[in-house]
MDAnalysis code that builds the backbone (N, CA, C; Angstrom):
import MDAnalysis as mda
import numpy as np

u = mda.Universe.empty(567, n_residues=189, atom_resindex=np.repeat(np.arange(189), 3), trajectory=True)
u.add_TopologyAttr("name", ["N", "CA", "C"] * 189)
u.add_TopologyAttr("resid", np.arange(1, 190))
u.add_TopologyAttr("resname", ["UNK", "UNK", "UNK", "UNK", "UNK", "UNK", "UNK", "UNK", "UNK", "UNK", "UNK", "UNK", "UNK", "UNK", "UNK", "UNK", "UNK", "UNK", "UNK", "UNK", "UNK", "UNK", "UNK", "UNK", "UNK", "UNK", "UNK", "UNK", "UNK", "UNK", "UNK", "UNK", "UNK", "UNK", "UNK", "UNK", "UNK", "UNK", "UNK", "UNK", "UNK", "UNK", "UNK", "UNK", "UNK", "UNK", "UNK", "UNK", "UNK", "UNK", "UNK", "UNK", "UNK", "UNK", "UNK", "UNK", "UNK", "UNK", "UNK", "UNK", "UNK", "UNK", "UNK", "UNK", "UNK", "UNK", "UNK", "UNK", "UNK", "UNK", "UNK", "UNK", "UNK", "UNK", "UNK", "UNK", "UNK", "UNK", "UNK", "UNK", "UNK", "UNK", "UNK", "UNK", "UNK", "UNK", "UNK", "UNK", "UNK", "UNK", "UNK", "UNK", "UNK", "UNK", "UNK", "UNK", "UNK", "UNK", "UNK", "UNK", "UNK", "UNK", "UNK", "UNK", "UNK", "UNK", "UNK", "UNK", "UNK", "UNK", "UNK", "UNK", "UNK", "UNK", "UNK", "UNK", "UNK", "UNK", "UNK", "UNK", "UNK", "UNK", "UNK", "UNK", "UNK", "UNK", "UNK", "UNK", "UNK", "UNK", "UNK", "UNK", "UNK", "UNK", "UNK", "UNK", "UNK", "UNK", "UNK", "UNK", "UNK", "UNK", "UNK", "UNK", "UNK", "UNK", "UNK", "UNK", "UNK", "UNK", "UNK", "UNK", "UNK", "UNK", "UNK", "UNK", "UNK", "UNK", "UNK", "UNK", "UNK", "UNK", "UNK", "UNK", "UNK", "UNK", "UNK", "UNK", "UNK", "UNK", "UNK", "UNK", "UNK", "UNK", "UNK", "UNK", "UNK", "UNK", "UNK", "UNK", "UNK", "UNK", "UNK", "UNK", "UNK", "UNK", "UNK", "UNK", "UNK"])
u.atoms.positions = np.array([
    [92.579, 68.728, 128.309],
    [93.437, 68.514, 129.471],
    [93.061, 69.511, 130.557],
    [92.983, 69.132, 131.505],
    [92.800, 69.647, 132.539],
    [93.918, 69.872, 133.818],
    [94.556, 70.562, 134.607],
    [94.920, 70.840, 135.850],
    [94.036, 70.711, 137.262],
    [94.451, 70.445, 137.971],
    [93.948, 70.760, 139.399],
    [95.045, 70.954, 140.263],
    [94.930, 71.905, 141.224],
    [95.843, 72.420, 141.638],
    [95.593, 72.310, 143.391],
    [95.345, 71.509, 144.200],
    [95.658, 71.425, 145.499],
    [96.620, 72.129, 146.069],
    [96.465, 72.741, 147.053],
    [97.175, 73.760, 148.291],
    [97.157, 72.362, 149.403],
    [98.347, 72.310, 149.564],
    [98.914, 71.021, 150.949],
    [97.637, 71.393, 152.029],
    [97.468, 70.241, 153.131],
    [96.913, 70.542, 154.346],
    [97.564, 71.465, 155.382],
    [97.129, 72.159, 155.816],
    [97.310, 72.946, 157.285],
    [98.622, 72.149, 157.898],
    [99.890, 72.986, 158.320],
    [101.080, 72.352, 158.843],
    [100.464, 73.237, 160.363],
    [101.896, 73.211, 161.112],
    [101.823, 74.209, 162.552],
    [102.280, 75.023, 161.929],
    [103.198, 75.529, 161.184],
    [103.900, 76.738, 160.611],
    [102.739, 77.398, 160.204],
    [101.548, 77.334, 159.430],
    [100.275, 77.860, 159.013],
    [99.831, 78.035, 159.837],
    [99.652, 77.372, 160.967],
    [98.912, 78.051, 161.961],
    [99.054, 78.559, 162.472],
    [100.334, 78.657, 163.063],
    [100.955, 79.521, 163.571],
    [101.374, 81.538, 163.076],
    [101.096, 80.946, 161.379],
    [101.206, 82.436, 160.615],
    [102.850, 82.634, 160.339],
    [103.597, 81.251, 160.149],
    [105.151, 81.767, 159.724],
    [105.161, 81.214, 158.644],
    [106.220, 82.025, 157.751],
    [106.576, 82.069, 156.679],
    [107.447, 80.073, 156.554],
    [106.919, 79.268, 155.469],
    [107.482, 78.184, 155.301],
    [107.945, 77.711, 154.479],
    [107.669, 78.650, 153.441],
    [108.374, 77.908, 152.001],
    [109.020, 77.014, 151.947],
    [110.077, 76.743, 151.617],
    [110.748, 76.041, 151.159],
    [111.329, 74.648, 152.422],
    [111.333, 75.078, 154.033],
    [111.073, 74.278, 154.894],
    [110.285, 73.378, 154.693],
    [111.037, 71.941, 155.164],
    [109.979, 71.097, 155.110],
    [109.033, 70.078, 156.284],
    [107.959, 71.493, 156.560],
    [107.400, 70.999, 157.693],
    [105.818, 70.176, 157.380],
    [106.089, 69.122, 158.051],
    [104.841, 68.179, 157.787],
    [103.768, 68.750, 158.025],
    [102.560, 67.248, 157.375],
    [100.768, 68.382, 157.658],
    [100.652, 68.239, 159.784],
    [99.806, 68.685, 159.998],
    [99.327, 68.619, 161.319],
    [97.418, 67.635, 161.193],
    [97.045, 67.395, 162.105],
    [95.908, 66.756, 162.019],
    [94.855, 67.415, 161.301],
    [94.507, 68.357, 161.379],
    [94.071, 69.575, 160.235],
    [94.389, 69.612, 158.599],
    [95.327, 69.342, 158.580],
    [95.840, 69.126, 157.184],
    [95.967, 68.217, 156.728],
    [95.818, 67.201, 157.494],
    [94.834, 65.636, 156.967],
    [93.703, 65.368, 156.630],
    [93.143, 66.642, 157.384],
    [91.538, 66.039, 157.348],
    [91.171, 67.192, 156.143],
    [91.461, 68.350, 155.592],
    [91.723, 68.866, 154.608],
    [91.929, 68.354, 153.475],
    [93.215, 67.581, 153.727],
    [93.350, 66.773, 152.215],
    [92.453, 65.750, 151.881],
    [92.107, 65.228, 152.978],
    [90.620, 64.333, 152.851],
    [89.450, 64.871, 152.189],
    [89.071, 66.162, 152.454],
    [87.722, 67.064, 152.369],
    [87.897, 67.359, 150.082],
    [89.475, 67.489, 150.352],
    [89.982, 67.809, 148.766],
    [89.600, 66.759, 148.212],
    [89.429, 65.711, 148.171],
    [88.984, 64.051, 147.333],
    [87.682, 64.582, 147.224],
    [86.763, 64.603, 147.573],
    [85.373, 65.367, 147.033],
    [85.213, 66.868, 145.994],
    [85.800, 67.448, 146.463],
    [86.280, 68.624, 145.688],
    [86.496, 68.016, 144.250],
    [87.465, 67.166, 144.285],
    [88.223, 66.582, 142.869],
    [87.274, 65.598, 142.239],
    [86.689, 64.489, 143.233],
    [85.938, 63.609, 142.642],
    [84.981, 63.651, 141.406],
    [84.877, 62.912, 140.742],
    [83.766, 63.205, 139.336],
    [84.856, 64.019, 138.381],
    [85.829, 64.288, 138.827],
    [87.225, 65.224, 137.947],
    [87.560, 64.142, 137.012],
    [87.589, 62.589, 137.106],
    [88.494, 62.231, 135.800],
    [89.708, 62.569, 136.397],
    [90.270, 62.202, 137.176],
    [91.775, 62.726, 137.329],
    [93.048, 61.103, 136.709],
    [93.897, 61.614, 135.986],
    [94.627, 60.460, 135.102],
    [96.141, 60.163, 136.524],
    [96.020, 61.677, 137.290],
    [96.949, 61.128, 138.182],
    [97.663, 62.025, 139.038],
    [97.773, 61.935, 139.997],
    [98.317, 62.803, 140.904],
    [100.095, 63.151, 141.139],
    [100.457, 63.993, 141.082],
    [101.709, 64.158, 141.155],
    [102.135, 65.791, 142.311],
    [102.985, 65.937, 142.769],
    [103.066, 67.036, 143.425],
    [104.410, 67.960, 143.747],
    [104.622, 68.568, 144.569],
    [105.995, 68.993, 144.909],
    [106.610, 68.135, 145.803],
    [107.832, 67.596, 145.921],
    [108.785, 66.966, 147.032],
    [108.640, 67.208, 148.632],
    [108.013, 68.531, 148.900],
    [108.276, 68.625, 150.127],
    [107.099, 67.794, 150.798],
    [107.040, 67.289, 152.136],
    [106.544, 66.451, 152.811],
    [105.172, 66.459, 152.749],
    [104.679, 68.197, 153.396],
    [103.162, 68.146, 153.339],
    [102.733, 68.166, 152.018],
    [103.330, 68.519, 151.366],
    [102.464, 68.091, 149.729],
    [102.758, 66.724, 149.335],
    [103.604, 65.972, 149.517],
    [103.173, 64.240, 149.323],
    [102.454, 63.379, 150.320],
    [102.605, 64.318, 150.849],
    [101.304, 63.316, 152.316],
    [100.033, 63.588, 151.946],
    [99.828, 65.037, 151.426],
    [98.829, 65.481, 150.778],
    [98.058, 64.748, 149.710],
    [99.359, 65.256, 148.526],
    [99.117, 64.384, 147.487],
    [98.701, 62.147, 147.803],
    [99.111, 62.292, 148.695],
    [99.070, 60.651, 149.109],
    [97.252, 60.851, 149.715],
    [97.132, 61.013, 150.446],
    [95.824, 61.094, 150.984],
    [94.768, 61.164, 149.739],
    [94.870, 61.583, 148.974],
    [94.142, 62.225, 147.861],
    [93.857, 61.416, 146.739],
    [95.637, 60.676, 146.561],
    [95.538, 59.629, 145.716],
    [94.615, 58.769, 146.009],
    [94.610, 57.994, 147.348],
    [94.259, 56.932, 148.066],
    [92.844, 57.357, 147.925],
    [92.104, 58.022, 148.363],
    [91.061, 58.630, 147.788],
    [90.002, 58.769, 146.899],
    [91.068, 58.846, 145.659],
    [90.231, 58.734, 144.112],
    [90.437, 57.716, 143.644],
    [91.439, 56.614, 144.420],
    [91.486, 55.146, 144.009],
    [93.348, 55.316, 142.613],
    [93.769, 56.272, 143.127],
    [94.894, 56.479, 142.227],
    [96.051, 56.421, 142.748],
    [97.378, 56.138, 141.709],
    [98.183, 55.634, 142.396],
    [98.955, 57.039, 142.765],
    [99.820, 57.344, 143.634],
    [100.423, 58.555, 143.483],
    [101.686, 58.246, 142.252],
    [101.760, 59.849, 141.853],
    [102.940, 59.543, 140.626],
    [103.952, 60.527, 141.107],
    [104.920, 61.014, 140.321],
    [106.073, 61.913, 141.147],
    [106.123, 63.429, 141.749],
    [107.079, 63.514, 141.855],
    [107.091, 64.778, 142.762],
    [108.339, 65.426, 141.393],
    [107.961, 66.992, 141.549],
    [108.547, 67.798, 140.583],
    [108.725, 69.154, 141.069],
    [110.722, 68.901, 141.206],
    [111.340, 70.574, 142.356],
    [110.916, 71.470, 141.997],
    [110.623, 71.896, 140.512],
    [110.173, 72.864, 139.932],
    [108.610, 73.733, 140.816],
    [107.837, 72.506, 141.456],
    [106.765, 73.201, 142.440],
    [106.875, 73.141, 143.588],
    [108.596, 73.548, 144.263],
    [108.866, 73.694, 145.530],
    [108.188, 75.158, 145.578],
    [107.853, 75.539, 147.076],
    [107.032, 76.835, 147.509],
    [108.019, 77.810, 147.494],
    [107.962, 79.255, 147.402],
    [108.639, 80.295, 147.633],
    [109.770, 79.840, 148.401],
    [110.874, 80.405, 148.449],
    [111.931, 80.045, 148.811],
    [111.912, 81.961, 150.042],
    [111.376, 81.498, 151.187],
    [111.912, 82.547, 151.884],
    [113.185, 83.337, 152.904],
    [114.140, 82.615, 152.382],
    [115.614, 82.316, 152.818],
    [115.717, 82.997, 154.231],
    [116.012, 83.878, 154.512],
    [116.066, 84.538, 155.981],
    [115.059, 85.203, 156.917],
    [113.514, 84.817, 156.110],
    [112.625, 84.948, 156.513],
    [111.959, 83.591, 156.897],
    [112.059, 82.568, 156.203],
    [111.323, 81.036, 156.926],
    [111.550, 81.176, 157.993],
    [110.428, 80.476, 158.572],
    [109.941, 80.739, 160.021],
    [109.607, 81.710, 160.686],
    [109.912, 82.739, 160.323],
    [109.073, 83.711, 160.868],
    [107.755, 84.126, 160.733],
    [106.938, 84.707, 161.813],
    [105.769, 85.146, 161.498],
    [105.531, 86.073, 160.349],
    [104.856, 86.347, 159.741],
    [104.803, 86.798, 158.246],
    [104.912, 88.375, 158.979],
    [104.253, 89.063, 159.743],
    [104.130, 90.192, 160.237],
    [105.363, 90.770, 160.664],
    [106.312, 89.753, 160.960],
    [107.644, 90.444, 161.421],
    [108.407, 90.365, 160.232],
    [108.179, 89.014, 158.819],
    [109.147, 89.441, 158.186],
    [108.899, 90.647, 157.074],
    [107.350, 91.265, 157.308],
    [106.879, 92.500, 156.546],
    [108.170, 93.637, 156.966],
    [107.799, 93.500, 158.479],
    [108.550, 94.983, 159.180],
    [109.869, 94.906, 158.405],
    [110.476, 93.835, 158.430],
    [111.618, 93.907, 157.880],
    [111.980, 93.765, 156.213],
    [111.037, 93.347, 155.606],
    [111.183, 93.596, 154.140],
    [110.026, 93.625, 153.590],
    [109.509, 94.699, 153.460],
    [107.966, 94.789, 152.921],
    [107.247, 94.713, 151.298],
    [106.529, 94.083, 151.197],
    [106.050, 93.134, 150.855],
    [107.118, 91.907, 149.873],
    [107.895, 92.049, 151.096],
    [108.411, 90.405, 151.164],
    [109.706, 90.538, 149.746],
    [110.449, 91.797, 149.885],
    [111.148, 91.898, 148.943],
    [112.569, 92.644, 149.367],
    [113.868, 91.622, 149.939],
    [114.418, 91.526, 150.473],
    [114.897, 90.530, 151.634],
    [116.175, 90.658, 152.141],
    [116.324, 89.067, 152.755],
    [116.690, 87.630, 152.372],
    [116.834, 88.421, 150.488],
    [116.990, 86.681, 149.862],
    [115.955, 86.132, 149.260],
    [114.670, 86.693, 149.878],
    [113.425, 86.079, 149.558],
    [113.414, 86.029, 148.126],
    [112.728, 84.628, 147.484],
    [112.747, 84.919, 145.901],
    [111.943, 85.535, 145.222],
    [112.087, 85.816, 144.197],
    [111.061, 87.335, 143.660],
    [109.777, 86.826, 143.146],
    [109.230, 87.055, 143.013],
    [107.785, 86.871, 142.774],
    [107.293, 86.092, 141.193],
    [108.600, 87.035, 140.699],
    [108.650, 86.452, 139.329],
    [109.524, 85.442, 139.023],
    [110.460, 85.134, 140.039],
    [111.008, 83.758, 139.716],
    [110.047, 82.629, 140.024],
    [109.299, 82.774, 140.967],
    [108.195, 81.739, 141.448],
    [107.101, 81.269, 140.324],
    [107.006, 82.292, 139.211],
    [105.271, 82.436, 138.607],
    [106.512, 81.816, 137.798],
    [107.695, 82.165, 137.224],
    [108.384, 81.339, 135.990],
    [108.575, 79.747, 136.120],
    [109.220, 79.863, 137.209],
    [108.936, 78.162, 138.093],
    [107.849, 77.756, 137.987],
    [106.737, 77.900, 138.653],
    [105.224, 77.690, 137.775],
    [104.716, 77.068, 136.712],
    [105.109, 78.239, 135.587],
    [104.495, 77.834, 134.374],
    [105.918, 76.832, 134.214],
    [107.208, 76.521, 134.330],
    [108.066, 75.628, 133.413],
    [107.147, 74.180, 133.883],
    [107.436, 74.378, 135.599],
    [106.050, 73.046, 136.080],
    [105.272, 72.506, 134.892],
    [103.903, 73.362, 134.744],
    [102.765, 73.331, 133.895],
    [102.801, 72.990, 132.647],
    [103.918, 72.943, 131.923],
    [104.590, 72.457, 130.626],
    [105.257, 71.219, 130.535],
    [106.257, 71.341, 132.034],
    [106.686, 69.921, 132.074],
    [105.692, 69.169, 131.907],
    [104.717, 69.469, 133.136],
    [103.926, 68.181, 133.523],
    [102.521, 67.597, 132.346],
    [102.934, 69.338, 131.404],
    [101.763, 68.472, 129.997],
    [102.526, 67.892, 129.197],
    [103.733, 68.040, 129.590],
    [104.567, 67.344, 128.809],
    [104.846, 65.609, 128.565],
    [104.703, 65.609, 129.764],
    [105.153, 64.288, 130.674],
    [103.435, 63.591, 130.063],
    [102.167, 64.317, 130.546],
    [101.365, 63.829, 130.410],
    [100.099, 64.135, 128.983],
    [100.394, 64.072, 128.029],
    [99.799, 65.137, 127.322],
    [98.313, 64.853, 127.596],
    [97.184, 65.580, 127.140],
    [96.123, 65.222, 127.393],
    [95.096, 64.488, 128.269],
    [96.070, 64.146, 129.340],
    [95.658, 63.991, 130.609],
    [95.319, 64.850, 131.548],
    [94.017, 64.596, 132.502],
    [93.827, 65.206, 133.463],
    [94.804, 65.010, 134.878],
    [95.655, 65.905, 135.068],
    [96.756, 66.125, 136.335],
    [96.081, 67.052, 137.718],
    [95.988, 66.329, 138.504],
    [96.138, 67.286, 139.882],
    [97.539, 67.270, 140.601],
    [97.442, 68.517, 140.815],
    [98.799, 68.393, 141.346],
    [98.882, 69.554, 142.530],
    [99.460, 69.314, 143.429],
    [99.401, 69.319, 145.017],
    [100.832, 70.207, 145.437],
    [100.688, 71.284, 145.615],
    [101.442, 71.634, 145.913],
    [101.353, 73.425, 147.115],
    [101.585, 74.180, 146.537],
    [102.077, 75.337, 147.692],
    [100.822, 76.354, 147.643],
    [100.478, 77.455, 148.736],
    [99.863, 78.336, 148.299],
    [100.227, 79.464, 147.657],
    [101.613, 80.188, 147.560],
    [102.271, 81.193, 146.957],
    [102.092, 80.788, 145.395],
    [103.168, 79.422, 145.254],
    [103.333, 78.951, 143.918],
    [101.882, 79.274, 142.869],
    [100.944, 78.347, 143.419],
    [99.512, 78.301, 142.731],
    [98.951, 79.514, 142.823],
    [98.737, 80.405, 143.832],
    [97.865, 81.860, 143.960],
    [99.047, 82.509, 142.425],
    [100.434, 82.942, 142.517],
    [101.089, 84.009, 141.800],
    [101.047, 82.779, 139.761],
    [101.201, 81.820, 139.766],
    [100.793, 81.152, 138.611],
    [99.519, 81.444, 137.818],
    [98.790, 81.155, 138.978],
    [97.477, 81.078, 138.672],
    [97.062, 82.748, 138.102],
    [97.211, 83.645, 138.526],
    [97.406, 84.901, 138.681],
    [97.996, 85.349, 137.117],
    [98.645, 84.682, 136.876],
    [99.653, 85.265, 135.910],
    [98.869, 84.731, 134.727],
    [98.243, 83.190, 134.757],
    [97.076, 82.985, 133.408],
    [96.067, 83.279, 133.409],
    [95.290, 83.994, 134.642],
    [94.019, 84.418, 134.453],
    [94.497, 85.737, 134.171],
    [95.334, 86.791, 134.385],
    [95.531, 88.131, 133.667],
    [94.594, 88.885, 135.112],
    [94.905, 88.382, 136.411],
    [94.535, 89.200, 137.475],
    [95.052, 88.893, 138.842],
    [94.883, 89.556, 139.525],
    [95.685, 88.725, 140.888],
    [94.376, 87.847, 142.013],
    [94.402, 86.547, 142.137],
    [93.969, 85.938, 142.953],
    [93.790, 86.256, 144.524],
    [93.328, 85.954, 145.247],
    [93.197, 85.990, 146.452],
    [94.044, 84.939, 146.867],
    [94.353, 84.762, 148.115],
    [95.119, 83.973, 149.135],
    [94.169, 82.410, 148.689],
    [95.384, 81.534, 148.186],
    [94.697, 80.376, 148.328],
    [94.808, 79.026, 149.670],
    [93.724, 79.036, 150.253],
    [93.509, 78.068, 151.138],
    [94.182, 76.815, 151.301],
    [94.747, 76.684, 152.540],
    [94.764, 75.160, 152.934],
    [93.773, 73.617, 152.320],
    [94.558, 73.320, 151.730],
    [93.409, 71.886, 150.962],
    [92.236, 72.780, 150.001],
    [92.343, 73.350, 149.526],
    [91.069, 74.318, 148.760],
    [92.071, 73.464, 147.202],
    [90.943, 73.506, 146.012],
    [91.132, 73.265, 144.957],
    [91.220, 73.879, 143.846],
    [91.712, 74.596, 143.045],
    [91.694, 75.592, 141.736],
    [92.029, 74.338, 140.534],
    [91.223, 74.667, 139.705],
    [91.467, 73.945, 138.159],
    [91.153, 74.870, 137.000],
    [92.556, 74.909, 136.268],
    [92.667, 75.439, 135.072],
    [92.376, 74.122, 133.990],
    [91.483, 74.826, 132.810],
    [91.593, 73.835, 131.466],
    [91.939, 74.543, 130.275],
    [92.534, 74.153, 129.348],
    [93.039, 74.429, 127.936],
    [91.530, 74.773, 127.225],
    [91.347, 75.949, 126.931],
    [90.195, 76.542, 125.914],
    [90.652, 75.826, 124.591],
    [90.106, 76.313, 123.875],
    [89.760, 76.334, 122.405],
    [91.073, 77.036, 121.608],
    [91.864, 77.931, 122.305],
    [93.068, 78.130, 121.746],
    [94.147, 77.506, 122.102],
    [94.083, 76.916, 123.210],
    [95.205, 75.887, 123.932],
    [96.005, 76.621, 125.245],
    [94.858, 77.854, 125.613],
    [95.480, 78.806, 126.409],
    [94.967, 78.117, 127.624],
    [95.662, 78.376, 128.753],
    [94.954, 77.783, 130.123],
    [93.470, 78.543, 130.568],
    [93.145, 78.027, 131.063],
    [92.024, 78.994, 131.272],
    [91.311, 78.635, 132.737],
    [91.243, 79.424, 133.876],
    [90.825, 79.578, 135.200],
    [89.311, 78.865, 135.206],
    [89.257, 77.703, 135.686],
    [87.526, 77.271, 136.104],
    [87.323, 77.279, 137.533],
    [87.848, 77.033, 138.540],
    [88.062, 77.100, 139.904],
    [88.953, 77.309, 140.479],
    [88.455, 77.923, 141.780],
    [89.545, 78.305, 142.592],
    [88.896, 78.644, 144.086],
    [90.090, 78.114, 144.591],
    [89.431, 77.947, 146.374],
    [87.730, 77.234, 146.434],
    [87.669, 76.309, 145.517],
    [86.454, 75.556, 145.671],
    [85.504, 76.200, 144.933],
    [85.784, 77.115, 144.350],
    [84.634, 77.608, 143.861],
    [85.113, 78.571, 142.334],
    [83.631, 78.538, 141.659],
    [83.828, 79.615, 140.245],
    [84.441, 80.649, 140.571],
    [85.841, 81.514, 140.153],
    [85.828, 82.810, 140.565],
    [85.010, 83.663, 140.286],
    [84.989, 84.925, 141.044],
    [83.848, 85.580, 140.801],
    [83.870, 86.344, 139.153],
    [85.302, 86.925, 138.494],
    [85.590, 87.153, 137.353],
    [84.634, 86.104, 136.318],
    [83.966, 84.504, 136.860],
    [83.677, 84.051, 135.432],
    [82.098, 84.280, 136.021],
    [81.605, 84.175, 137.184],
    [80.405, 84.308, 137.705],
    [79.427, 85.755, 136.885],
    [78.594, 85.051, 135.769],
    [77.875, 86.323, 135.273],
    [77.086, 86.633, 135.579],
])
């Protein structure tokens, strides 16, 4: 079984540099053509089916993508709504530092409620699907601090429409094969 993990297309809130979590602001023309660029990324994947988070730019996402690999889209699951930045959404990330640095305070949810949300995701959805290959489309916080937490290091910032795929080793542990389009450098020998 395999994962793939899509980051939504480029909204204005991204471009702009404000905090969006849990807001639900659509892709922008950029983040169409992103989620487009992601169907190659994935292609030759075997993917059994696409599913994503509820909020808008990740099912428009996830929709583009489907349409794409010739798949149907399948559901959306709250469990991979994005950081919840309560009195910080919308703001530029730089102002809501000044005011709660590194993003801890304000309501904002903790870092570790997000990576727990995460993995329950990643269980549901092998649940739902066992032994199927899943992409699934959703946030950059969610996937960078998840992802993070099964490779046993901290990731870099994951990209707009960029692709990461975890697969089940030989012990049934997840295990990091891509990310942001590419081998991380940790497996690069």
């Amino acid at each position: 079984m395999k994962l793939g993990f899509v980051r939504h297309g480029q909204t204005q809130w991204n471009l702009e540099g404000r905090l969006q979590g849990s807001s639900d602001i659509p892709l922008n023309d950029t983040g169409r053509t992103q989620a487009s660029e992601a169907v190659s990324v994935l292609a030759g994947g075997n993917w059994d089916v696409i599913v994503s988070s509820p909020l808008s730019r990740a099912r428009e996402t996830a929709q583009i993508i489907a349409d794409g690999l010739g798949l149907e889209l399948g559901p959306s699951y709250d469990l991979l709504i994005e950081r919840d930045y309560a009195q910080g959404e919308g703001m530029v990330e730089a102002e809501a530092l000044e005011l709660w640095p590194d993003k801890l305070g304000g309501g904002i949810e903790p870092l570790d409620s997000v990576v727990d949300r995460g993995l329950r995701a990643i269980n549901q959805i092998a649940a739902d699907y066992p032994g199927k290959n899943v992409a699934i489309i959703c946030h950059g916080t969610i996937i960078r601090y998840t992802l993070s937490h099964l490779a046993g290091y901290k990731l870099d910032t994951i990209r707009n429409g960029s692709v990461a795929i975890v697969g089940q080793g030989q012990t049934g542990a997840w295990e990091l094969e891509l990310v942001n389009d590419a081998v991380p450098e940790k497996l690069v020998r």
